[in-house]
N, C-alpha and C positions, 0 to 999 in steps of 0.2 A: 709040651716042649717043641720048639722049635727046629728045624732040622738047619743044618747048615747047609747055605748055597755052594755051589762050585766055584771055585776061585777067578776069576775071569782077570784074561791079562788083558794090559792097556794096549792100544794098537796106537802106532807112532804113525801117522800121513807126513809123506813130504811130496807128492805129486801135485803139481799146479793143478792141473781138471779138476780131482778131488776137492783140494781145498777151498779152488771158485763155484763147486758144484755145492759145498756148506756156505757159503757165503754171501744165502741169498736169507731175509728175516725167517720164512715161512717154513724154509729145510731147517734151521739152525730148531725152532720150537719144534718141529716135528721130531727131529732128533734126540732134543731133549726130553721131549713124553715118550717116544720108546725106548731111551733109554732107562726108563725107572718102572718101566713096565715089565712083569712076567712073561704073560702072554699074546701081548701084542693090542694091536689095536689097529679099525679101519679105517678107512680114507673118511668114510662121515666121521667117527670118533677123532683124528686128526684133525679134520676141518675146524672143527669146534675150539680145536689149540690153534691153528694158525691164523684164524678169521678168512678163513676163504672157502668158496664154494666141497662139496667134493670131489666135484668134475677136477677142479683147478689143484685143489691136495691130492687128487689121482695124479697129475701127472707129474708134482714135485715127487712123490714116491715114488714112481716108475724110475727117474734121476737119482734118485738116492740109491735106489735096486742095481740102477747102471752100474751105476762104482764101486757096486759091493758094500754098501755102509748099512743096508737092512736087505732084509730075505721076506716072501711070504713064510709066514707060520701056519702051524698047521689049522684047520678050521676051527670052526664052534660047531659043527652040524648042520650050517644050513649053505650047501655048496655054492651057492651064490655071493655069498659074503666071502671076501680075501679080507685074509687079515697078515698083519705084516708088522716085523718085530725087526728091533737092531743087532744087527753080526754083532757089533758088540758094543757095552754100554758105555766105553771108557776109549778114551783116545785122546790123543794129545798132537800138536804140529808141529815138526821140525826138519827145517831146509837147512840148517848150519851157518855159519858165516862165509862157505865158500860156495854157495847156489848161485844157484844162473839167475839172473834177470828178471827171468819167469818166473821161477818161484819165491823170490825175494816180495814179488809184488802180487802172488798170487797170497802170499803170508799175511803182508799187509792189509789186502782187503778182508781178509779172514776175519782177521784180528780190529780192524775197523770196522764191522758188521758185530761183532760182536761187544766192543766199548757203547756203539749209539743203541744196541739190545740192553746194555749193561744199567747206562745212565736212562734212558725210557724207566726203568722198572725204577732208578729212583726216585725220580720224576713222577712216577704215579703212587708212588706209595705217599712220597710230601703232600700230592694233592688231596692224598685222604685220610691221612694220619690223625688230625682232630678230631675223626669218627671212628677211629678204631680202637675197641679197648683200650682201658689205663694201662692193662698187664703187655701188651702186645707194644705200645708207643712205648713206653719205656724197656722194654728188651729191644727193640731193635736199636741196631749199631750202629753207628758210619763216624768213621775215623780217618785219619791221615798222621799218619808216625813215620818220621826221619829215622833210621834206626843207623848204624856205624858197626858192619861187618865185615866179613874178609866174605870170598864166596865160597868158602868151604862151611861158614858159618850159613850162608845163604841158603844153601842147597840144605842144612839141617833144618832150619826152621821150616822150610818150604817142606820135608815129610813131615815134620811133625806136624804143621799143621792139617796137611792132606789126613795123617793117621787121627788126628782129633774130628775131624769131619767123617770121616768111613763110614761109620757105626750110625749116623743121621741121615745118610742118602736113602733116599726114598724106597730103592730098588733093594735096599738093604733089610728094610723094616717091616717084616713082615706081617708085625700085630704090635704095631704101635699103640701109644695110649690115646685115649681122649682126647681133643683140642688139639692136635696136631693141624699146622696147618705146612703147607709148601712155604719153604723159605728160601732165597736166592743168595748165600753166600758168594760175593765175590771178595778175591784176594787179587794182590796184585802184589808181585813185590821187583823191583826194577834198580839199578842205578839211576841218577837223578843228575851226577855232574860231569 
């Protein structure tokens, strides 16, 4: 049996520093492998997720430590290795409609570092998709649906499908089955006119 994890709440950033300190390719991947980590991992084990040196992932993490978005963890036994894990593995960004200047377009690059991470990963998956399993090309999805809601209906779909995802995040699954592989769910849902 499984035990259950502790509930971890989403942390909201609205601070400009914070959000142009994630809105670099190599923080955004590093963040995203500790966040679906336990126990953490080190600047060589991140380097391997960001493509870069570990000298150069040391000092994206020491940045990410600045603002409070990871901590070192505690060791493995061998006092020379730091290992280092996310404050927390969920967070989301929001300046409101009535932000400064600053953080309107610290948002924007956020969120623009994050679309060209977004389309990359489809961009490579097309480029290899004729070699990947029959089972695997045909489960993966990419769609575009106009859908006609009110935003009360919006903000429903958008938990439910958060709540259909939960249960599939990495960090959540602790003895997965077989053939699991990382999948990049993105969602988007937006006005359009």
């Amino acid at each position: 049996m499984t035990e259950a994890r502790p509930e971890q709440r989403r942390v909201t950033i609205s601070d400009p520093q914070v959000m142009r300190a994630l809105a670099h390719p190599a923080r955004m991947a590093i963040m995203e492998h500790l966040g679906t980590l336990e126990g953490g991992a080190t600047a060589t084990e991140c380097a391997e997720i960001a493509g870069l040196s570990p000298s150069a992932t040391s000092y994206h993490l020491r940045e990410l430590a600045k603002f409070g978005l990871i901590r070192q963890a505690p060791g493995r036994g061998d006092a020379r290795e730091r290992v280092w894990q996310a404050v927390n593995p969920s967070f989301h960004v929001e300046v409101g409609p009535d932000a400064d200047p600053e953080a309107r377009a610290a948002e924007a690059a956020l969120v623009e570092a994050h679309l060209v991470r977004d389309a990359q990963r489809v961009r490579d998956w097309l480029r290899k998709a004729p070699d990947e399993p029959q089972e695997w090309y045909e489960a993966t999805w990419l769609s575009d649906s106009v859908l006609l809601v009110t935003a009360e209906e919006l903000t429903g779909l958008n938990q439910a499908i958060q709540a259909l995802m939960e249960p599939y995040r990495r960090r959540n699954r602790t003895d997965p089955p077989a053939g699991v592989r990382p999948v990049a769910a993105q969602y988007r849902a937006m006005p359009i006119d």
